[in-house]
Backbone of each chain as nested JSON, in Angstrom:
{
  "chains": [
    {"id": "A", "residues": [
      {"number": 1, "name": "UNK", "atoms": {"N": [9.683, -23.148, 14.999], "CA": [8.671, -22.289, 15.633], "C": [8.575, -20.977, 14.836]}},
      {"number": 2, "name": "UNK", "atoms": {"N": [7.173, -20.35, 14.584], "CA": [7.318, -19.237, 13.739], "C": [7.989, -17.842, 14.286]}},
      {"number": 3, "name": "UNK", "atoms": {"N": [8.173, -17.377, 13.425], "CA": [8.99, -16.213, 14.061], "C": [8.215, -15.107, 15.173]}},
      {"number": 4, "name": "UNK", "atoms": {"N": [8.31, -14.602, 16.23], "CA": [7.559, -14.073, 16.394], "C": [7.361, -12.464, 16.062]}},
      {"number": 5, "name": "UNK", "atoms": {"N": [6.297, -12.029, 15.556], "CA": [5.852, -11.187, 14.818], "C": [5.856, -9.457, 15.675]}},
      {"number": 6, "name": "UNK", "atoms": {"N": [7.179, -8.553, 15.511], "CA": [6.476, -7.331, 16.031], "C": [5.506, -6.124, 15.524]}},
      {"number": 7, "name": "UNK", "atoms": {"N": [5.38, -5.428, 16.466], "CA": [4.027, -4.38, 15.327], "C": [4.973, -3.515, 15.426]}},
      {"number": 8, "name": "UNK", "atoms": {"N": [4.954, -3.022, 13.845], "CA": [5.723, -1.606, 13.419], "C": [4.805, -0.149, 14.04]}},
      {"number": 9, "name": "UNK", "atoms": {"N": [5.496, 0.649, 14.398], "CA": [4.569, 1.624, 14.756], "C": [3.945, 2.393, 13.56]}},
      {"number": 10, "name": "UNK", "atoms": {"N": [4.4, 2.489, 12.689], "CA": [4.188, 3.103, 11.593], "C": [2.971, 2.346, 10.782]}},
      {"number": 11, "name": "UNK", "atoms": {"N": [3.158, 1.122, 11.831], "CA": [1.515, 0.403, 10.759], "C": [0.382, 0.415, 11.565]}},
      {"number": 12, "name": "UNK", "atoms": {"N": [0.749, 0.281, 12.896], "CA": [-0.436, 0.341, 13.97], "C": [-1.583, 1.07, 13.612]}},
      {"number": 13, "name": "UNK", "atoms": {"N": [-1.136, 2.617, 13.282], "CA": [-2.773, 3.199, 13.019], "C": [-3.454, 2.6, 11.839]}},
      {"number": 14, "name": "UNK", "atoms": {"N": [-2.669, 2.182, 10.815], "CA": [-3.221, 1.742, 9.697], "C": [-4.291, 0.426, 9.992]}},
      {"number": 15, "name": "UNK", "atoms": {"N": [-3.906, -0.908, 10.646], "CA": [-4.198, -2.121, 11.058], "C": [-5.465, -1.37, 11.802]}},
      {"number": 16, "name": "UNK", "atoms": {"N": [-5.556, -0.387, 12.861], "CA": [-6.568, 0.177, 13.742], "C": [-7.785, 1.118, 12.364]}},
      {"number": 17, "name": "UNK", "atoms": {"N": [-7.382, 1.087, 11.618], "CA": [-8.211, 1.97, 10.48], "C": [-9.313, 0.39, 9.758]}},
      {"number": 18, "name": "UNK", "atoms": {"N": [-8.149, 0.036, 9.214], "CA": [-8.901, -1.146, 9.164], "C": [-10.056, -2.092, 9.603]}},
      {"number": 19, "name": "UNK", "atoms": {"N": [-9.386, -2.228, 10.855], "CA": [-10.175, -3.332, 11.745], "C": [-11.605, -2.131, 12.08]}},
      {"number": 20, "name": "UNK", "atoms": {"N": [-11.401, -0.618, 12.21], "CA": [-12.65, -0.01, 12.311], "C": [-13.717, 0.212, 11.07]}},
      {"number": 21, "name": "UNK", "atoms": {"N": [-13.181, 0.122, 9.414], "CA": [-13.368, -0.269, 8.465], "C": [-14.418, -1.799, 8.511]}},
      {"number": 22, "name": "UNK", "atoms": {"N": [-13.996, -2.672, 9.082], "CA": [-14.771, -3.939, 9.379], "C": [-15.707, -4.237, 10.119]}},
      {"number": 23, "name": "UNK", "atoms": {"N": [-15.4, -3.547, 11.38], "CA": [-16.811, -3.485, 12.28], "C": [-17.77, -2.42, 12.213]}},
      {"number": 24, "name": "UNK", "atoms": {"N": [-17.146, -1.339, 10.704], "CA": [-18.262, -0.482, 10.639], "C": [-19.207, -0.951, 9.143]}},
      {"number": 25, "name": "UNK", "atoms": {"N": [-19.177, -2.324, 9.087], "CA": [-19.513, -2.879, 7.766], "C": [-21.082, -3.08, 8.441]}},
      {"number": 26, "name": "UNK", "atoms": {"N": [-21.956, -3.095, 7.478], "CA": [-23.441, -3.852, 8.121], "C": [-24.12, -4.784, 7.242]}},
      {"number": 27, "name": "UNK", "atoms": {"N": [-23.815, -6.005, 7.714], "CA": [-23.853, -6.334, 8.952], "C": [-21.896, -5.886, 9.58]}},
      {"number": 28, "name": "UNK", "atoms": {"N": [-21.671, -6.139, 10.844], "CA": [-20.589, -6.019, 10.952], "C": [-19.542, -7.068, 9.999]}},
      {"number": 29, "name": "UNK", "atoms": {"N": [-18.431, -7.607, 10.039], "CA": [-17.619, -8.597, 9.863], "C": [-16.937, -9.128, 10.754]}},
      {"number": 30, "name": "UNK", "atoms": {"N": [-16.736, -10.141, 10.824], "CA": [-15.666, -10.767, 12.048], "C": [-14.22, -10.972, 10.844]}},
      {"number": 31, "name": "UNK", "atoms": {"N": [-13.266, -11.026, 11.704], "CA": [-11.553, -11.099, 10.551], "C": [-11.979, -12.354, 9.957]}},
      {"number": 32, "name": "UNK", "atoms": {"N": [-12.511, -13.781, 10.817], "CA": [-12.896, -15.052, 9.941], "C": [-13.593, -14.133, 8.871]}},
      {"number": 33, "name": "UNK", "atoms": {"N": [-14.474, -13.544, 8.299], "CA": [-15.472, -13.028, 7.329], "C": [-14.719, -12.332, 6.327]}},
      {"number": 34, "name": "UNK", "atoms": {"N": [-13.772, -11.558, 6.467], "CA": [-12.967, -10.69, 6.073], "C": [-11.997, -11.461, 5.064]}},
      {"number": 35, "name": "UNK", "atoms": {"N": [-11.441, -12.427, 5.744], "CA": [-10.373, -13.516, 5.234], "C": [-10.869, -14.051, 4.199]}},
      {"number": 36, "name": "UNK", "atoms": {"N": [-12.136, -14.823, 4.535], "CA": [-13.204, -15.409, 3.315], "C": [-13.159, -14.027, 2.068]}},
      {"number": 37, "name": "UNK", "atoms": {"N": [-13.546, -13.108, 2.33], "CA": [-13.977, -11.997, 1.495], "C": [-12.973, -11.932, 1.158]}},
      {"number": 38, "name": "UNK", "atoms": {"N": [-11.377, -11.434, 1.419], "CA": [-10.102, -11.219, 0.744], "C": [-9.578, -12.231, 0.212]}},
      {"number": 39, "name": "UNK", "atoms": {"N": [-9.872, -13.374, 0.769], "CA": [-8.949, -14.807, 0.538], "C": [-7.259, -14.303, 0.893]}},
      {"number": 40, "name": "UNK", "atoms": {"N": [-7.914, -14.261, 2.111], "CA": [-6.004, -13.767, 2.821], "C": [-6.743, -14.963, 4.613]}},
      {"number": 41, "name": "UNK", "atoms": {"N": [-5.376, -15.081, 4.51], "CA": [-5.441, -15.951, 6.027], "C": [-6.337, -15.228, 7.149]}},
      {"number": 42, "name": "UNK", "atoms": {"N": [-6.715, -15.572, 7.746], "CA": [-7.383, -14.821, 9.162], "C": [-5.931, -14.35, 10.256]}},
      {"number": 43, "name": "UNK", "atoms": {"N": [-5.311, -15.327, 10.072], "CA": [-3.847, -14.664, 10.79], "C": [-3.206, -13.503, 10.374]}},
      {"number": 44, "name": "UNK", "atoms": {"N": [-3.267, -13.431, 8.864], "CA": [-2.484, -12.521, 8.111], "C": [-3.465, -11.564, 8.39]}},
      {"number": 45, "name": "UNK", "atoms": {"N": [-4.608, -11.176, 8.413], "CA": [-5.777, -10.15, 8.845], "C": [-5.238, -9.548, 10.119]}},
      {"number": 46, "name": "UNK", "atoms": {"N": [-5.543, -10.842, 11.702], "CA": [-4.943, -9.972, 12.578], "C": [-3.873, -9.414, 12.808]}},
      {"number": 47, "name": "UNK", "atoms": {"N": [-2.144, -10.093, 11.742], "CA": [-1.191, -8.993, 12.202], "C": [-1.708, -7.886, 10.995]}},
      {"number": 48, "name": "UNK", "atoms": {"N": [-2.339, -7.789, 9.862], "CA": [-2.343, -6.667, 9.477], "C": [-2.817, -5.657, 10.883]}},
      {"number": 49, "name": "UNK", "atoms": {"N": [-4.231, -5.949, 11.192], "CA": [-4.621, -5.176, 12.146], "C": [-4.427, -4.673, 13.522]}},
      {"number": 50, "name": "UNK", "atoms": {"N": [-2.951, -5.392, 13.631], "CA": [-2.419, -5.41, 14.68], "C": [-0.824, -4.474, 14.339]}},
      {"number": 51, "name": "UNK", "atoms": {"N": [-0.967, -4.241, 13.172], "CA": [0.228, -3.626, 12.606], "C": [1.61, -4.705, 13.19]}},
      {"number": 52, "name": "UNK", "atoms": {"N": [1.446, -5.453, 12.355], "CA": [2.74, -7.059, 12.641], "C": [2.882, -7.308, 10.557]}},
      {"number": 53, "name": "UNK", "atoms": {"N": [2.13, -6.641, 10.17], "CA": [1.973, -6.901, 8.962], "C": [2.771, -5.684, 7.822]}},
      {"number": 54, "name": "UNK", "atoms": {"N": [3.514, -5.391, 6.866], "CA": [3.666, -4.703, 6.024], "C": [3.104, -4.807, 4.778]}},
      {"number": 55, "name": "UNK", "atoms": {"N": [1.863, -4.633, 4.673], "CA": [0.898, -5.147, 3.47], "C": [1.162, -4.348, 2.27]}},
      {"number": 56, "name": "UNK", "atoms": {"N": [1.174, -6.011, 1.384], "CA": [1.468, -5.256, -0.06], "C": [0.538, -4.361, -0.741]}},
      {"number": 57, "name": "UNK", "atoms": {"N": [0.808, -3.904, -1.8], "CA": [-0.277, -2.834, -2.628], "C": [-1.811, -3.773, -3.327]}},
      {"number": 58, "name": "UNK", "atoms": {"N": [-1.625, -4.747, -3.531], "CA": [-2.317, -5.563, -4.24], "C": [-3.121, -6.644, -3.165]}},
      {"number": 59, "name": "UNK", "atoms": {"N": [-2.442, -6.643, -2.218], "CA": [-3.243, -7.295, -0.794], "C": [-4.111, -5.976, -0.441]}},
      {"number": 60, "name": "UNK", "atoms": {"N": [-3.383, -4.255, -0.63], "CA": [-4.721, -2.762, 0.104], "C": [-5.793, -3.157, -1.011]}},
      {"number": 61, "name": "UNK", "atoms": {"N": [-5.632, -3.455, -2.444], "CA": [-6.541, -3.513, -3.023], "C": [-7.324, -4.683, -2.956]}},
      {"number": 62, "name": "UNK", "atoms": {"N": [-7.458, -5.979, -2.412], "CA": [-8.369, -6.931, -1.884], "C": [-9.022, -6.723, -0.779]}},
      {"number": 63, "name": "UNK", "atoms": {"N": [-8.577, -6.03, -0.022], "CA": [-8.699, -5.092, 1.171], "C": [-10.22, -4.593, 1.215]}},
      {"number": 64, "name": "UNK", "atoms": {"N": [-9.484, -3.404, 0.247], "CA": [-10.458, -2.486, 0.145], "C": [-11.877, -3.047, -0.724]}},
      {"number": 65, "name": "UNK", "atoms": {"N": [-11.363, -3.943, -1.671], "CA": [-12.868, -4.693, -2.452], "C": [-13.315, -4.972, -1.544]}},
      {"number": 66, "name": "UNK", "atoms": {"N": [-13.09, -5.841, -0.338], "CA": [-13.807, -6.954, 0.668], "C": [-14.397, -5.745, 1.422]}},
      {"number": 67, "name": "UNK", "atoms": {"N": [-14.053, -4.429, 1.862], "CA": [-14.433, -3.754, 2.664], "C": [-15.6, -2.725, 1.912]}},
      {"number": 68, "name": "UNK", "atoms": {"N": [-15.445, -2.967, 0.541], "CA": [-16.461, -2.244, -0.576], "C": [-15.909, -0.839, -0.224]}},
      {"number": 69, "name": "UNK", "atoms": {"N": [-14.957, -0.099, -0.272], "CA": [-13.983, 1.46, -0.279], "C": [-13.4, 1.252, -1.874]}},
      {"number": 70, "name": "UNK", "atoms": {"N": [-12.965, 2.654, -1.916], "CA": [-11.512, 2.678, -2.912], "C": [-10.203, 2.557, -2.212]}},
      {"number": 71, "name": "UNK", "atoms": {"N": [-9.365, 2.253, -2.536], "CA": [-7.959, 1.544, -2.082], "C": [-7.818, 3.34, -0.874]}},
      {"number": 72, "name": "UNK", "atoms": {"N": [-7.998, 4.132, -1.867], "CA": [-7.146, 5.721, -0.799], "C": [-8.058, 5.655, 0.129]}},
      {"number": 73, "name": "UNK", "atoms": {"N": [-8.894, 5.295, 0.16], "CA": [-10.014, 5.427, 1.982], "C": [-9.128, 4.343, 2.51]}},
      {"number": 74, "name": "UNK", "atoms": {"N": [-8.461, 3.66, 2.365], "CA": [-8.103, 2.727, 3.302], "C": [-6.439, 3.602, 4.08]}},
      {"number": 75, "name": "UNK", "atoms": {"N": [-6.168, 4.41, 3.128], "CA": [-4.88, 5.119, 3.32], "C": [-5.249, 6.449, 4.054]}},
      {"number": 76, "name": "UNK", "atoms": {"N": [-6.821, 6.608, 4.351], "CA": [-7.611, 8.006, 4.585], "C": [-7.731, 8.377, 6.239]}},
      {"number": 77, "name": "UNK", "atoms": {"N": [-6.59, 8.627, 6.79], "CA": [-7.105, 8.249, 8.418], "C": [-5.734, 9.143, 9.435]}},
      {"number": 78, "name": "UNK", "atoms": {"N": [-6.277, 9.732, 10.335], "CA": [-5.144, 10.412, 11.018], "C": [-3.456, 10.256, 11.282]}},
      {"number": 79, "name": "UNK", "atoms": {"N": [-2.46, 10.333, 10.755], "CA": [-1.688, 10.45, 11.068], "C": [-1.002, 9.482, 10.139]}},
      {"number": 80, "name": "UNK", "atoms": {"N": [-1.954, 9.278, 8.616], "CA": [-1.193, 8.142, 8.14], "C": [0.178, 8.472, 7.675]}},
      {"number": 81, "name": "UNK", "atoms": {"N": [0.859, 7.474, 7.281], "CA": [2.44, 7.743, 6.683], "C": [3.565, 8.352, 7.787]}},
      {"number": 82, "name": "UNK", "atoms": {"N": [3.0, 8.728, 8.802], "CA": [4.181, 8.864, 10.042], "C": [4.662, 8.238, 10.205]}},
      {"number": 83, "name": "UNK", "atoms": {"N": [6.441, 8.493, 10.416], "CA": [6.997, 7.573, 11.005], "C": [6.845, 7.283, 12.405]}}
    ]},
    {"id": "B", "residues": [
      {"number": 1, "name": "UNK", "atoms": {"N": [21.968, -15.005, -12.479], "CA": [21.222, -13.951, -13.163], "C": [20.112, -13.577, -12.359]}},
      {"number": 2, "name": "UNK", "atoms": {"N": [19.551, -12.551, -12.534], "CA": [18.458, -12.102, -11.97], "C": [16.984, -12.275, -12.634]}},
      {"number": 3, "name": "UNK", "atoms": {"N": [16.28, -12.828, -11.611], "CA": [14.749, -13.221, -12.436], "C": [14.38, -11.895, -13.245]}},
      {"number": 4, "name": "UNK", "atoms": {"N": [13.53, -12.103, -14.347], "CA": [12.741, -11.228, -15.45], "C": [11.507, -11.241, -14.696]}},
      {"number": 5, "name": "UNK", "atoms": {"N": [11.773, -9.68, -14.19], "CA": [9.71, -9.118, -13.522], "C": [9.161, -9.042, -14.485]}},
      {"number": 6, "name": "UNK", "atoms": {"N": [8.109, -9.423, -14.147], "CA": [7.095, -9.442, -15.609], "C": [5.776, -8.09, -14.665]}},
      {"number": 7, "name": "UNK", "atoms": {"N": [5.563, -7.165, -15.405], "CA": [4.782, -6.29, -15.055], "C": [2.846, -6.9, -14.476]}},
      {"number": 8, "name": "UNK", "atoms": {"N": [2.31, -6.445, -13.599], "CA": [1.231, -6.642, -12.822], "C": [0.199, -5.976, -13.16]}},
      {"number": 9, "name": "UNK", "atoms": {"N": [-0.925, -6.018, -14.582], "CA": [-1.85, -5.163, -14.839], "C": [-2.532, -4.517, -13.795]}},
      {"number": 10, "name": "UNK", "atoms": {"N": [-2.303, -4.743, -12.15], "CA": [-3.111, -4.192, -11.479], "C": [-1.642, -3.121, -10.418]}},
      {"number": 11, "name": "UNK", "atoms": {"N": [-0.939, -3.157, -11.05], "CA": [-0.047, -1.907, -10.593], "C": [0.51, -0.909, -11.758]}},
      {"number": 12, "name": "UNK", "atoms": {"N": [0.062, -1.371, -13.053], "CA": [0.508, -0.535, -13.572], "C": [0.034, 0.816, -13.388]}},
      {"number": 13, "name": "UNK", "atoms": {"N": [-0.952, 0.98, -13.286], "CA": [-1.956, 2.318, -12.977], "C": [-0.775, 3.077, -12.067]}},
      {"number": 14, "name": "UNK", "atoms": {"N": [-1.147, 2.17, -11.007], "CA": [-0.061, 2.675, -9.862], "C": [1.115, 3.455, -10.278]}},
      {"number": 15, "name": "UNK", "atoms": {"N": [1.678, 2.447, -11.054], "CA": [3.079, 3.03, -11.101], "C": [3.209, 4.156, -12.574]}},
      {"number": 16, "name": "UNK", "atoms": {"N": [2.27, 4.665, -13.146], "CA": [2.237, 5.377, -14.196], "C": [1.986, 6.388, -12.93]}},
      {"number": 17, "name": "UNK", "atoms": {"N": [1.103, 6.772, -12.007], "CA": [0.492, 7.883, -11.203], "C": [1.863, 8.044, -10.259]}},
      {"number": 18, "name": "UNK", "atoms": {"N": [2.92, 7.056, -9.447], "CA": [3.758, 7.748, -8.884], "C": [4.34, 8.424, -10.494]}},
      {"number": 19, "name": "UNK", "atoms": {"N": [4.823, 7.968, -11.123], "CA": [5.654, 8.336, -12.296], "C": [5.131, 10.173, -12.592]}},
      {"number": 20, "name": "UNK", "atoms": {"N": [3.681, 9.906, -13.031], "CA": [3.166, 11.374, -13.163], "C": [3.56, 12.755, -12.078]}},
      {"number": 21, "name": "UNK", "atoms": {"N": [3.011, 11.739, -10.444], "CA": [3.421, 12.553, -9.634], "C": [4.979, 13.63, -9.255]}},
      {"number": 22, "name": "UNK", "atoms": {"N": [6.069, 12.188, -9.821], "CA": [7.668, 12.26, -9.576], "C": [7.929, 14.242, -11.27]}},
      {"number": 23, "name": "UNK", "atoms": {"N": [7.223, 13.642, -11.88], "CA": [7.013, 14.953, -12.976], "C": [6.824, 15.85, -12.944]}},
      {"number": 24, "name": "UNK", "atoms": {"N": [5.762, 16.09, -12.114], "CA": [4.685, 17.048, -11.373], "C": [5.131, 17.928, -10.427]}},
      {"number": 25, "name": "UNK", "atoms": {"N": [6.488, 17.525, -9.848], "CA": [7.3, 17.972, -8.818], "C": [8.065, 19.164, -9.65]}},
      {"number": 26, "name": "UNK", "atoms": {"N": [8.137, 20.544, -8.567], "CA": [9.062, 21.711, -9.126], "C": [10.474, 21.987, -8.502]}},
      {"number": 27, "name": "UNK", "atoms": {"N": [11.332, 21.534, -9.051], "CA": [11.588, 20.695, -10.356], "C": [11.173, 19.589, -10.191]}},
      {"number": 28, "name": "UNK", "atoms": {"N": [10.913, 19.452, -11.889], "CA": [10.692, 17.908, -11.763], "C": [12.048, 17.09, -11.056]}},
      {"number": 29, "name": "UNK", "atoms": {"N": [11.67, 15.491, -10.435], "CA": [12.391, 14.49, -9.984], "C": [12.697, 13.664, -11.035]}},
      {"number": 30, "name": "UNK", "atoms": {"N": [14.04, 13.434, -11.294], "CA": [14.437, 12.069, -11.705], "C": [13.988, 11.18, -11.152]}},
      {"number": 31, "name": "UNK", "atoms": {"N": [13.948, 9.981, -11.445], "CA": [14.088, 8.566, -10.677], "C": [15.163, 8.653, -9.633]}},
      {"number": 32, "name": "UNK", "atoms": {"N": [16.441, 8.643, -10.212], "CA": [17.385, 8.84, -9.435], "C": [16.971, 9.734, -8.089]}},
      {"number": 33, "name": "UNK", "atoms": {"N": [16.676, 10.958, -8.182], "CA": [16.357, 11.976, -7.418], "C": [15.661, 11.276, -6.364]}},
      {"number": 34, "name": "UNK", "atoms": {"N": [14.137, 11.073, -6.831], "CA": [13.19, 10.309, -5.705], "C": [14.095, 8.757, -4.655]}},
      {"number": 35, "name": "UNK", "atoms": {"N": [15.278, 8.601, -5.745], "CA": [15.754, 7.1, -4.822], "C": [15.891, 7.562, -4.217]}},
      {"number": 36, "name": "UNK", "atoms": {"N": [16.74, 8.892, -4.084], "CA": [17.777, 9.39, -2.922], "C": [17.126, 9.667, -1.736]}},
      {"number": 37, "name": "UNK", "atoms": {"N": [15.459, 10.328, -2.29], "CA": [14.882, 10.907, -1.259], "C": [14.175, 9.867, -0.126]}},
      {"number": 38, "name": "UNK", "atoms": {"N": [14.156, 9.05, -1.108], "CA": [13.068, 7.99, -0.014], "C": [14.199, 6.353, 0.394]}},
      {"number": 39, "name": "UNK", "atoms": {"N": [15.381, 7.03, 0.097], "CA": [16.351, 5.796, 0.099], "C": [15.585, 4.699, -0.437]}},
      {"number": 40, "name": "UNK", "atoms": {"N": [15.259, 4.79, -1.358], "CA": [14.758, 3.089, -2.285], "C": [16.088, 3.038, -3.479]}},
      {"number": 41, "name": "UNK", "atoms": {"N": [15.969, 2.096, -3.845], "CA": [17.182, 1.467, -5.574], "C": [16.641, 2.379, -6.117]}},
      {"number": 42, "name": "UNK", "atoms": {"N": [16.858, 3.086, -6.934], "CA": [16.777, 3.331, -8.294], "C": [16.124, 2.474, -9.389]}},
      {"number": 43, "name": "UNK", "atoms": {"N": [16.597, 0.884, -9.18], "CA": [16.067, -0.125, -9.993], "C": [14.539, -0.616, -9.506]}},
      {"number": 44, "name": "UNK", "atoms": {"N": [14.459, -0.502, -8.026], "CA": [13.599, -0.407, -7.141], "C": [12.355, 0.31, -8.218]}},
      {"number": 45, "name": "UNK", "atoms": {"N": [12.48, 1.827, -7.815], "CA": [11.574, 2.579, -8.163], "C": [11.276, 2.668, -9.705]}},
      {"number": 46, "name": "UNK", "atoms": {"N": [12.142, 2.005, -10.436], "CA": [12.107, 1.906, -11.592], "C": [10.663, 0.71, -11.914]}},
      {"number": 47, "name": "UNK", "atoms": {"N": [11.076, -0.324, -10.861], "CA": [10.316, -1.688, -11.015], "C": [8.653, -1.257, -10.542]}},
      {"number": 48, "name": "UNK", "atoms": {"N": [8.851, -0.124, -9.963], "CA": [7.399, 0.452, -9.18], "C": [6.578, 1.209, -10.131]}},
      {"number": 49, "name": "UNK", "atoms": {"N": [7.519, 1.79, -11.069], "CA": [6.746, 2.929, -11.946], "C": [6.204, 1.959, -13.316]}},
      {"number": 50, "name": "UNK", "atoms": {"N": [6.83, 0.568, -13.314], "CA": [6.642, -0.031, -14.671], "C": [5.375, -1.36, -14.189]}},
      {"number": 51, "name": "UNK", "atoms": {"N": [4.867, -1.14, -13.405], "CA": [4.038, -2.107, -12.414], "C": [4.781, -3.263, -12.112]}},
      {"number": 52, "name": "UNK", "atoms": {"N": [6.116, -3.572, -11.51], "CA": [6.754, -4.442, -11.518], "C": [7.229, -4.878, -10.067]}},
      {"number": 53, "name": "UNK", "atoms": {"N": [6.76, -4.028, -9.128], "CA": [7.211, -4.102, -7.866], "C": [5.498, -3.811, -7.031]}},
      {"number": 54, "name": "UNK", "atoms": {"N": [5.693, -5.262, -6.555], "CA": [4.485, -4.883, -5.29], "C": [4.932, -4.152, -4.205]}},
      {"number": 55, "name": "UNK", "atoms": {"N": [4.63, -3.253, -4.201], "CA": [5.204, -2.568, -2.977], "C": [4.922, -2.44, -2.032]}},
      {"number": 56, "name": "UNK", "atoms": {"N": [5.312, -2.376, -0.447], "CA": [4.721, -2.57, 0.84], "C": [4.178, -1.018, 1.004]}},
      {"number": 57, "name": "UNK", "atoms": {"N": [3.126, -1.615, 2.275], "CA": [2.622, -0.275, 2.592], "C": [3.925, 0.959, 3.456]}},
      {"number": 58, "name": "UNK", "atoms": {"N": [4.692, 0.457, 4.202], "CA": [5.995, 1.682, 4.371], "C": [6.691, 2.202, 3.253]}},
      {"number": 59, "name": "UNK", "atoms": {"N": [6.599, 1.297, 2.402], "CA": [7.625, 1.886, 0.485], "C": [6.547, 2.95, 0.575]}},
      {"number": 60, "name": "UNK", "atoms": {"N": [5.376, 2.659, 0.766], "CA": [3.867, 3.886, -0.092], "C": [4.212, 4.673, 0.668]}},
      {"number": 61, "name": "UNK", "atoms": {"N": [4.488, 4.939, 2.445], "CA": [4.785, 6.073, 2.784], "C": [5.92, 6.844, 2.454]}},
      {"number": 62, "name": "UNK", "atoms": {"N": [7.248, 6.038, 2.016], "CA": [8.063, 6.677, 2.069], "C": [7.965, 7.147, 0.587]}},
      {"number": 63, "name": "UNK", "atoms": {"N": [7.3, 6.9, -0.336], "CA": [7.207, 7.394, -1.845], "C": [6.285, 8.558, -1.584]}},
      {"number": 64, "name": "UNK", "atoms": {"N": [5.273, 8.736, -0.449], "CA": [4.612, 10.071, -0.409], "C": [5.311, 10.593, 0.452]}},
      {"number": 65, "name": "UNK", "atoms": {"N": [6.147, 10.977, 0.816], "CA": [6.826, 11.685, 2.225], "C": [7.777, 12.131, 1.068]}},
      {"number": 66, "name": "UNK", "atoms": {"N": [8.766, 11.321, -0.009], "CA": [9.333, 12.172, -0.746], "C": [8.862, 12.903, -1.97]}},
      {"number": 67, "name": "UNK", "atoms": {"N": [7.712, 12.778, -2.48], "CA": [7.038, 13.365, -3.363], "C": [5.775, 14.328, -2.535]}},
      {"number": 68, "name": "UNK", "atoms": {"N": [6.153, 14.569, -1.255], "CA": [5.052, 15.449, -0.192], "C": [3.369, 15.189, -0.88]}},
      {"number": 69, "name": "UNK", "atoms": {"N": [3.137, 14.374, -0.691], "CA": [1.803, 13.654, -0.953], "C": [1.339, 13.092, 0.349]}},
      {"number": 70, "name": "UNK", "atoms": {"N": [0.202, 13.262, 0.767], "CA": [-0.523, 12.275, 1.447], "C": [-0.504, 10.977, 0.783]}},
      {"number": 71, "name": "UNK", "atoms": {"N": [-0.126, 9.791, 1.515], "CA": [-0.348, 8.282, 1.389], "C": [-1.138, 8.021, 0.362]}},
      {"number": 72, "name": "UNK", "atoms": {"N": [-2.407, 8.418, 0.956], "CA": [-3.818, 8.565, 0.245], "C": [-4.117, 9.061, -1.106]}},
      {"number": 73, "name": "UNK", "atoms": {"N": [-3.364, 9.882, -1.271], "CA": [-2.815, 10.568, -3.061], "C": [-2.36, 9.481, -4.061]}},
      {"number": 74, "name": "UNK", "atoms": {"N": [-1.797, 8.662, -3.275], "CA": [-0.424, 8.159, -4.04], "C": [-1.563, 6.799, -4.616]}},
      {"number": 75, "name": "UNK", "atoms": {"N": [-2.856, 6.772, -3.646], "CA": [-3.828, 5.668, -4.64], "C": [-5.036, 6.403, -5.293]}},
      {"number": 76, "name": "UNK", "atoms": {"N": [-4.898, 7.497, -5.562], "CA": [-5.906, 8.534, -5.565], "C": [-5.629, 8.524, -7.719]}},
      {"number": 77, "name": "UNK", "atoms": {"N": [-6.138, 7.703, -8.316], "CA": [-5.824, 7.855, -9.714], "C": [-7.172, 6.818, -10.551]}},
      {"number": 78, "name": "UNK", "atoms": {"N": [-7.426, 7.298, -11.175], "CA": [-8.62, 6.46, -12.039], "C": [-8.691, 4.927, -11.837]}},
      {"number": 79, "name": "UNK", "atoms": {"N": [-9.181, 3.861, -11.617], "CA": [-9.163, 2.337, -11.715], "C": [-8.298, 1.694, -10.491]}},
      {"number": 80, "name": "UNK", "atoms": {"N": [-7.56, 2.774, -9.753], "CA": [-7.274, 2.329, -8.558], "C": [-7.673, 0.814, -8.093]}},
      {"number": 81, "name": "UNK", "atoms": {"N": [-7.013, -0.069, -7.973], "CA": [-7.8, -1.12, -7.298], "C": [-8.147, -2.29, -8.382]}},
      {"number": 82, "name": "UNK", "atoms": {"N": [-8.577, -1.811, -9.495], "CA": [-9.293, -3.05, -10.167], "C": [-8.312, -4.193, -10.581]}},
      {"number": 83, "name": "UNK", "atoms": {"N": [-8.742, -5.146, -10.402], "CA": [-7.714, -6.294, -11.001], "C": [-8.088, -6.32, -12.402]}}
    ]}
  ]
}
């Protein structure tokens, strides 16, 4: 059975930056759309956005292509890097 | 023995800009110095500055928390992103 997955607090706002990153796309995106666009799982999408995820540097930069940003807008958001 | 990292044309950027940043510091930081600060290896941060380490998004905070950078800095460098 897979492990089950907790959310780091330290990623939560990040995953919440994101997922607002996606539905502020136009047209919007759904995570299925996103996944296609990154070629990352749709699972691996929602724990990113669920902060269950510790995403690598090279996964922010597929990220950010699929979301059409530069990689630091994705790092650009209240309270990032808190523990 | 330990596997041979072979460097990631799409982190080297990366890891030349922490490298610049770790310089940039008054005083400048050793490698050594920054391990201590952000508790990473030494070999670690070594593997980060030579594009050799994908690094998670908590390594990125804790590499701007000890080099007092916003997150967002730490991808803030020319070609950011491109594969």
């Amino acid at each position: 059975m897979a492990r089950k997955l907790e959310s780091n607090p330290a990623l939560v706002p990040f995953g919440r930056h994101v997922a607002a990153l996606r539905k502020q796309m136009n047209p919007p995106l759904s995570q299925e759309d996103l996944s296609g666009l990154c070629e990352l799982d749709r699972t691996y999408i929602s724990g990113i956005e669920n902060g269950k995820r510790n995403v690598s540097l090279t996964n922010i930069f597929r990220l950010a292509r699929a979301l059409g940003v530069e990689p630091k807008d994705l790092l650009d958001y209240p309270s990032a890097g808190e523990p």
